[in-house]
C-alpha positions in Angstrom: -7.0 20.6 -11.0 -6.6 23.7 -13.1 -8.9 22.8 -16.2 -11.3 20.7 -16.4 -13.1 18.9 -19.7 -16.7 19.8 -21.0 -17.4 16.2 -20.2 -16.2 16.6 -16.3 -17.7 19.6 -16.3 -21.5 18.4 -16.9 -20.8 15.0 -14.7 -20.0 17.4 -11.5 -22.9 19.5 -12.5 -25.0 16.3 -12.8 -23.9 15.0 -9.4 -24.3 18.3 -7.6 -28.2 17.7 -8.7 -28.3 14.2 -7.8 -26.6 14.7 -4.2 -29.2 17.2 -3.1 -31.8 14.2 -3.9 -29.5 11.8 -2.4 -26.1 12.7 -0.3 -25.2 9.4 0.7 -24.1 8.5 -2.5 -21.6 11.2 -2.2 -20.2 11.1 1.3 -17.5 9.4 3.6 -20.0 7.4 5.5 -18.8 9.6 8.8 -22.3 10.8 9.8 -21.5 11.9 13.7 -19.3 14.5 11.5 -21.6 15.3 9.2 -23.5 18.7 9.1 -26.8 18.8 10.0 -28.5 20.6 7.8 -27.3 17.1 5.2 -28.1 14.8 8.0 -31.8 16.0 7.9 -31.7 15.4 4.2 -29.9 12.0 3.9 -32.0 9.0 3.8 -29.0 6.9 4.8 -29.0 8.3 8.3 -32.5 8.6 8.6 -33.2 5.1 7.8 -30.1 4.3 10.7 -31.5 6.9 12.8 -35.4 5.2 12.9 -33.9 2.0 13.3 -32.0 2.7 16.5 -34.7 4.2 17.5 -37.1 1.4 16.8 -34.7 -1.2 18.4 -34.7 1.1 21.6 -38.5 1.1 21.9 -38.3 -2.5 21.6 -35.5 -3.3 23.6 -33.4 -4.7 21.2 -30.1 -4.5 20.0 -29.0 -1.9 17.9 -27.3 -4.6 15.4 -30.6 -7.0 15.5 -30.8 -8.5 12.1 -34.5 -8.8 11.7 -35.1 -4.6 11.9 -31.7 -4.0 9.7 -33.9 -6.6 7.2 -37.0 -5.0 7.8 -35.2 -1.3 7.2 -33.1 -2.2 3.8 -36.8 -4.2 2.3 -38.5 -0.5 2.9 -35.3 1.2 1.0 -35.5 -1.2 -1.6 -38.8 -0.5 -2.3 -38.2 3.1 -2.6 -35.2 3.0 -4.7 -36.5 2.6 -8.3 -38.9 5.3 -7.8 -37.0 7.8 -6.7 -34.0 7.0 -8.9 -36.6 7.3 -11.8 -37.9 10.4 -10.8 -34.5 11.8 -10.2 -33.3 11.1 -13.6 -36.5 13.1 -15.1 -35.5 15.8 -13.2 -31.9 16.1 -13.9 -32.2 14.7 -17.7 -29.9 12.0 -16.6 -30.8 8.9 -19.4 -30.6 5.7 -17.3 -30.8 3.8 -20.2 -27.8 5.4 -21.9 -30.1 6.2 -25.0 -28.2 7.7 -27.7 -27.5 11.0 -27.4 -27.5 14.4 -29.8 -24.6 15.0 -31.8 -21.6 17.3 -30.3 -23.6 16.2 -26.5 -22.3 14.6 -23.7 -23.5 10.9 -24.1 -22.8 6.9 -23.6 -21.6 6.3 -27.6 -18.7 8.3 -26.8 -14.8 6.6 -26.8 -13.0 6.1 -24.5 -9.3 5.3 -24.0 -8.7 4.1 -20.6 -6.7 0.9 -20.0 -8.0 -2.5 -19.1 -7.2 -2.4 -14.8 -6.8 -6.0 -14.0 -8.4 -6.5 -10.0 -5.7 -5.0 -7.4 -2.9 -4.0 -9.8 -3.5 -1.0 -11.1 -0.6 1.6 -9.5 -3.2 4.0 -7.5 -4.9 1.2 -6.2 -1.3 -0.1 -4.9 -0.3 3.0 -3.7 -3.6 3.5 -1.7 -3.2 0.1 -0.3 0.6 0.7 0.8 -0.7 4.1 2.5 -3.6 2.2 4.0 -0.9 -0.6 5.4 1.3 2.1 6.6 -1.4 3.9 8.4 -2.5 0.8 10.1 0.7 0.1 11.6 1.8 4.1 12.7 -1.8 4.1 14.3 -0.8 0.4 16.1 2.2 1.9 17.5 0.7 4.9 19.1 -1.9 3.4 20.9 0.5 0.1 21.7 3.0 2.5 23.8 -0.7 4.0 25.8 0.2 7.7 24.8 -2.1 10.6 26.0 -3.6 12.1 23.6 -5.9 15.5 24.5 -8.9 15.8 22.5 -7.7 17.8 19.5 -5.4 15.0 19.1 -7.9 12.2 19.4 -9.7 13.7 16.6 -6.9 14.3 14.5 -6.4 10.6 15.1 -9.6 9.6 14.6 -9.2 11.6 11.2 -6.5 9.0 10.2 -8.0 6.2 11.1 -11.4 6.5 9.4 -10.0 7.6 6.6 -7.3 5.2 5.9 -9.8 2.2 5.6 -12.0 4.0 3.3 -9.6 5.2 0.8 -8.5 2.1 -0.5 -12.2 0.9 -0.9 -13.1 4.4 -2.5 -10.4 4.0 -5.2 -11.3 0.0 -5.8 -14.9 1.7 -6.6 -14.1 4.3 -8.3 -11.6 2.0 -10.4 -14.3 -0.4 -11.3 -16.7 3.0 -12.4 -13.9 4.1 -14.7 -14.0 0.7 -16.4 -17.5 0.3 -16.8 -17.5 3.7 -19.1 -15.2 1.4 -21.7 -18.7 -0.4 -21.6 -20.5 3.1 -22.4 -21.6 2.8 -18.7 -22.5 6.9 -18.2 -24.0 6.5 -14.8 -21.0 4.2 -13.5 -18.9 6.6 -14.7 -20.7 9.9 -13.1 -20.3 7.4 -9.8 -16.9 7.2 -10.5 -16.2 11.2 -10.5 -18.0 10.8 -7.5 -16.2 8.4 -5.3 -12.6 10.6 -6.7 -14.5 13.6 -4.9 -14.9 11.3 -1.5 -11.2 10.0 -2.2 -9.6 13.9 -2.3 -11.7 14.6 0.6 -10.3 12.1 2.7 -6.9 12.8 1.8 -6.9 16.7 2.3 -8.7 16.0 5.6 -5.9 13.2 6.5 -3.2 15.6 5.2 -4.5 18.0 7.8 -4.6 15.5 10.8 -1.2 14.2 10.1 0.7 17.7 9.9 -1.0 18.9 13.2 0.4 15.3 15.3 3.1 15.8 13.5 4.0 18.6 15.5 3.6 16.5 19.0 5.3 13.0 17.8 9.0 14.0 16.9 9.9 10.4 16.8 7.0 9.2 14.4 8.1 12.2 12.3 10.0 10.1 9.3 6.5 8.2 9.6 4.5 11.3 9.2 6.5 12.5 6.2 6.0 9.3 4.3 2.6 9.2 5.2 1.6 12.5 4.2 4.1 11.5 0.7 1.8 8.8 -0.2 -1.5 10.8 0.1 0.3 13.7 -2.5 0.8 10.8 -4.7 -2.7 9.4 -4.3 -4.1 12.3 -4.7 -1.7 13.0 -8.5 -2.8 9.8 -9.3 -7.1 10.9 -9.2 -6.6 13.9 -10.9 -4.6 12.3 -13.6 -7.8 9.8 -13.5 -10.0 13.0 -14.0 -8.0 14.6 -16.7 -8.8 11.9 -19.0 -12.2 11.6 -18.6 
């Protein structure tokens, strides 16, 4: 993205403040990757990390309904608060007040299209990488191939990623419409999830031209693949050009 708009500009500005207070909103949901230093400050894991524990001292199961209840109550609780004293921190108006003239605000027009559920083109073209992915992964592990443990992680790289792109984009999709609503904060959510999107494509980019190098016969695969994610990725920054 070479330039960027005075509007982008202050939502990634806004959103660098609000994932220090709260990184989960801005991540890929892969925590055994994720650095420590953010693990420490992410109530997401922390919250995942006491219940495991707690169902360990208990003897229960890590999945046992009644402590994942007991653990989302307790985040519920917490939620308003901190989002409230977030948004007195960072200025952010949660109500979408109206704003100064020549600022940033909600009263501002906007000229995206209408995106009717599932049809819009970067939604489809996530989905036909997703599908694609899905079936080169299939292969692989149908015909049992040994795979050392730079190339299981490469692997693994694809296959997280390739589920959570297509859900990124439907929410980041849905953020972009809510801003033809004056929606600010759906829309700085948006920018957010298009961050999380290129992530996952760069990293997926990189996993697919290092097995690319071991898999000559999946290579027309691999091309295509790593085709689709350029495409994808045109497609978000077009997104972000308009904004």
């Amino acid at each position: 993205m070479k330039k960027i708009s005075k509007r982008l500009r202050k939502i990634l500005k806004e959103n660098a403040e609000f994932e220090k207070k709260a990184p989960y909103n801005f991540c890929d949901r892969w925590c055994q990757r994720c650095h420590h230093n953010k693990q420490i400050s992410c109530q997401l894991y922390l919250d995942e990390f006491e219940r495991k524990i707690t169902c360990i001292a208990y003897g229960k199961d890590e999945d046992d309904p009644q402590i994942s209840e007991n653990v989302l109550e307790a985040q519920h609780r917490d939620f308003e608060e901190k989002l409230s004293e977030l948004a007195d921190e960072t200025g952010i108006d949660l109500d979408c007040s109206d704003s100064d003239e020549g600022e940033i605000g909600c009263e501002e027009d906007f000229e995206f299209e209408e995106l009717a559920g599932g049809n819009d083109p970067l939604e489809k073209t996530a989905r036909n990488y997703s599908n694609k992915a899905a079936i080169f992964l299939k292969e692989i592990f149908n015909e049992k191939t040994r795979l050392n443990q730079k190339q299981e992680y490469d692997f693994e790289t694809i296959s997280w990623y390739h589920q959570l792109l297509p859900a990124k984009i439907n929410r980041a999709l849905t953020g972009f419409q809510e801003q033809l609503k004056e929606d600010y904060i759906s829309l700085c959510d948006a920018v957010a999830q298009v961050e999380v999107c290129k992530k996952a494509i760069k990293e997926s980019i990189k996993a697919l031209r290092k097995i690319k190098i071991f898999f000559p016969k999946q290579q027309r695969q691999i091309i295509e693949l790593v085709a689709l994610l350029h495409n994808v990725n045109a497609r978000l920054e077009l997104l972000l050009t308009n904004i």
